[in-house]
C-alpha positions in Angstrom: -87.0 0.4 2.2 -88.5 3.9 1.8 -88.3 5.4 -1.7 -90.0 8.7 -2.9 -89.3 9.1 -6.5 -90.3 12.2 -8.3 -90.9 12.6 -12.0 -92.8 15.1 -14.6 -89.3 18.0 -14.1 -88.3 19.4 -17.0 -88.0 22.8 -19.3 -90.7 25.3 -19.5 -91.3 28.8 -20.8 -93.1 31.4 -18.8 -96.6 30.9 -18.7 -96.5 27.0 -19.0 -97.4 23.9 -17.0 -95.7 21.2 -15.4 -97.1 18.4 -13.7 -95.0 17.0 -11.1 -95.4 13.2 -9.6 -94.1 11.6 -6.8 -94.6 7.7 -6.2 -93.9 6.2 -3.0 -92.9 2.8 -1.4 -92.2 1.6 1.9 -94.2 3.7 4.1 -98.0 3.4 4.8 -99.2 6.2 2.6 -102.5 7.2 3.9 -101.4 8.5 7.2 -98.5 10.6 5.9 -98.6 14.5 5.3 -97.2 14.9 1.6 -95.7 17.9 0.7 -93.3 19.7 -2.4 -90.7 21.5 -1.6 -88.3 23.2 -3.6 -85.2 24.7 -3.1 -83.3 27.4 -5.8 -79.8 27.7 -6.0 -77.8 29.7 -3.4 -81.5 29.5 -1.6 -83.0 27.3 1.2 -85.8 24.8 0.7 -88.8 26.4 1.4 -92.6 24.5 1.7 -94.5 24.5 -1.9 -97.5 23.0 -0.8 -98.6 20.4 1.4 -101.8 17.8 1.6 -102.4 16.2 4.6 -103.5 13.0 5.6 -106.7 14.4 6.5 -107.1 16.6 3.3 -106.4 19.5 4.3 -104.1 21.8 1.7 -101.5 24.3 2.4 -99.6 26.8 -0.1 -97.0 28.7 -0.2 -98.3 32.4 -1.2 -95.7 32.6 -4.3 -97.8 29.9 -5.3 -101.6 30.1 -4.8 -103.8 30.3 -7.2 -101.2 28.5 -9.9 -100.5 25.3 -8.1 -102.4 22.6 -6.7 -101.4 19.7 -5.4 -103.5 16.4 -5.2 -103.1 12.8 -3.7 -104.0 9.1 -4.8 -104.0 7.0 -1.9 -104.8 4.0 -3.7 -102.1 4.4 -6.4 -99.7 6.0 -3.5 -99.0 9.2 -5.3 -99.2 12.6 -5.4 -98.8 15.2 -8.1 -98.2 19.1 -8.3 -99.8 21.0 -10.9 -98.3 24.1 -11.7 -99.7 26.3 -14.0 -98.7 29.8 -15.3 -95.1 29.2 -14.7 -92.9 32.0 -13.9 -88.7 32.1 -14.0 -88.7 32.4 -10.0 -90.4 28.7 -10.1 -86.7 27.3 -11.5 -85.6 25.2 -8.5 -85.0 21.4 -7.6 -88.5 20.3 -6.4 -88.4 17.6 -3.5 -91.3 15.3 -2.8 -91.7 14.4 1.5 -93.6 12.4 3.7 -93.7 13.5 7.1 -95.6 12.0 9.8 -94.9 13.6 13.5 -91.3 13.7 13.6 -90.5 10.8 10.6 -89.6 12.5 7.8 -88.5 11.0 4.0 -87.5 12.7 0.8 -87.3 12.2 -2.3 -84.1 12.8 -4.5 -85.8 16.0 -6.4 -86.5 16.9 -9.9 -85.4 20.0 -11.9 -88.1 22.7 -13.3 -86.3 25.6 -15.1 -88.5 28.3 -16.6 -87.0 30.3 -19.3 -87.7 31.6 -22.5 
């Protein structure tokens, strides 16, 4: 069975950091794409950033600079650090693993930024 589970949402004020983890089971890690995606309310999910099996990094533009996002093959992970958090970061962040057309996601976790 495939689970993605995501941890490390939570509260933050502008100008914070949240590190984001996503642990995964049931799929052969290493040759997956992992991504975060996040979707806001009343808004679709849209791509946060992706690492890909090969190491190469994508971001979305909202995002460069702030976030990075990093892999542990060996523990089966990966993590988004976001720094310099802004109120347009609130959303429901989903971990996925997508290899060719096999995609799997995770159940999300909240980040609100607000004073």
């Amino acid at each position: 069975q495939v689970q993605l589970v995501e941890s490390g949402g939570g509260l933050v004020q502008p100008g914070g950091s949240l590190r984001l983890s996503c642990a995964a089971s049931g799929i052969t890690f290493n040759i997956y794409d992992m991504g975060w995606y996040r979707q806001a309310p009343g808004k679709r999910r849209e791509l946060v950033a992706v690492l890909t099996s090969r190491g190469t990094t994508n971001y979305a533009d909202s995002v460069k600079g702030r976030f990075t996002i990093s892999r542990d093959n060996a523990q089966r992970t990966v993590s988004l650090q976001m720094n310099s958090l802004k109120p347009e970061d609130t959303a429901n962040y989903y971990c996925n693993a997508a290899y060719y057309h096999i995609n799997w996601w995770g159940q999300g976790t909240q980040v609100s930024v607000s004073s």
